[in-house]
C-alpha positions in Angstrom: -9.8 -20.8 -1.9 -7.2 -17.9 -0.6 -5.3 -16.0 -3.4 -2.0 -16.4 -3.8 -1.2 -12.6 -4.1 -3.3 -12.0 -1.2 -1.1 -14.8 1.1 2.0 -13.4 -0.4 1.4 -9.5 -0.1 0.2 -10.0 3.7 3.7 -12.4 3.8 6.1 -9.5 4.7 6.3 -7.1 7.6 7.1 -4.3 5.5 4.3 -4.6 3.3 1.7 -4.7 6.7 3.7 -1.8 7.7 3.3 0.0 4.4 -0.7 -0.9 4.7 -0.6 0.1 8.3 0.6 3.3 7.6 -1.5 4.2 4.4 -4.6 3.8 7.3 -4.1 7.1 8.4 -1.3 9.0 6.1 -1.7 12.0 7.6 -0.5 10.9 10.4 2.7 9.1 9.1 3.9 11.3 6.1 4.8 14.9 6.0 2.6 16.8 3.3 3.1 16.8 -0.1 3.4 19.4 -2.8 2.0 17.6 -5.4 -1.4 15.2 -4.9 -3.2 15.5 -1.4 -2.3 12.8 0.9 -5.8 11.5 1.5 -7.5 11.5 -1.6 -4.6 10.9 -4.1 -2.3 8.8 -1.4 1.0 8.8 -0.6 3.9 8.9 -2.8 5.9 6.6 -3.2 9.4 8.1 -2.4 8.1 9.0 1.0 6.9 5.3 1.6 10.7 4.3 0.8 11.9 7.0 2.8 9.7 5.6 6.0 10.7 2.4 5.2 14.2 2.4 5.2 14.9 0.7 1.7 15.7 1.7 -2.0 13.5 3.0 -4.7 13.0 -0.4 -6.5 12.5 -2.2 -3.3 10.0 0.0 -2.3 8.8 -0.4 -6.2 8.6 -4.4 -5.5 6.5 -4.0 -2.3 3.9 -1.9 -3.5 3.8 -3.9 -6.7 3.1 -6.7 -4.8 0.3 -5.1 -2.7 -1.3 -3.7 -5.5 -1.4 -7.2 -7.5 -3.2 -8.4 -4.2 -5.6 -5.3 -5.2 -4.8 -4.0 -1.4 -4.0 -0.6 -2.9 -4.0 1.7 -5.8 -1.5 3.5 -7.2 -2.2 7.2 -9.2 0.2 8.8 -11.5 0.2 12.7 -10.4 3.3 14.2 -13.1 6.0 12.0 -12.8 5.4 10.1 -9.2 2.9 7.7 -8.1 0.5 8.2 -5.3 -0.4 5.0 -3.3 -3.5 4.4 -1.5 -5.4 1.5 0.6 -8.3 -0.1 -1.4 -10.6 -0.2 1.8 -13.6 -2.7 -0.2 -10.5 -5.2 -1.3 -8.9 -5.2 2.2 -12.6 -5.8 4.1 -12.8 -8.5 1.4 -9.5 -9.7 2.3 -10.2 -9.7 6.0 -13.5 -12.1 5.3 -11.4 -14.5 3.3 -9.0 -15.0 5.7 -11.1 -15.4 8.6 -13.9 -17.8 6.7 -13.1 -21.9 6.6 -10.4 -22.9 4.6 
């Protein structure tokens, strides 16, 4: 049986954006002062920034991918660091290809 957060977080064009960007953040985000963009992920104001929507929507989006478990988030001071959770996603990928 799919999961529900899964269906819904893959629902949304801005959320595959988000995921498609978080593949390769060096290439899609400028560097950051604090939290390296690789290892910690990207932060979260620069995701809303790309995006073209507020703080909280951007907040409500990532939520919802990381309730799917599709990424992480890390506290680094006051900001939060998103990153892809490449095991959950390759998961993901099996799930949705396998018989339903």
């Amino acid at each position: 049986m799919l999961d529900v957060d899964l269906v819904k977080a893959l629902a949304n064009d801005k959320r595959l954006q988000v995921l498609d960007w978080l593949r390769d953040p060096e290439a899609h985000f400028p560097p950051q002062t604090d939290g390296d963009l690789v290892r910690d992920g990207v932060c979260s104001l620069f995701i809303a920034t790309k995006l073209g929507v507020s703080q909280p929507t951007c907040a409500e989006h990532l939520k919802v991918l990381s309730r799917a478990g599709l990424i992480h988030g890390t506290r680094i001071k006051q900001w939060t660091f998103y990153r892809r959770d490449e095991e959950r996603i390759a998961a993901a990928k099996a799930a949705l290809g396998g018989a339903w």
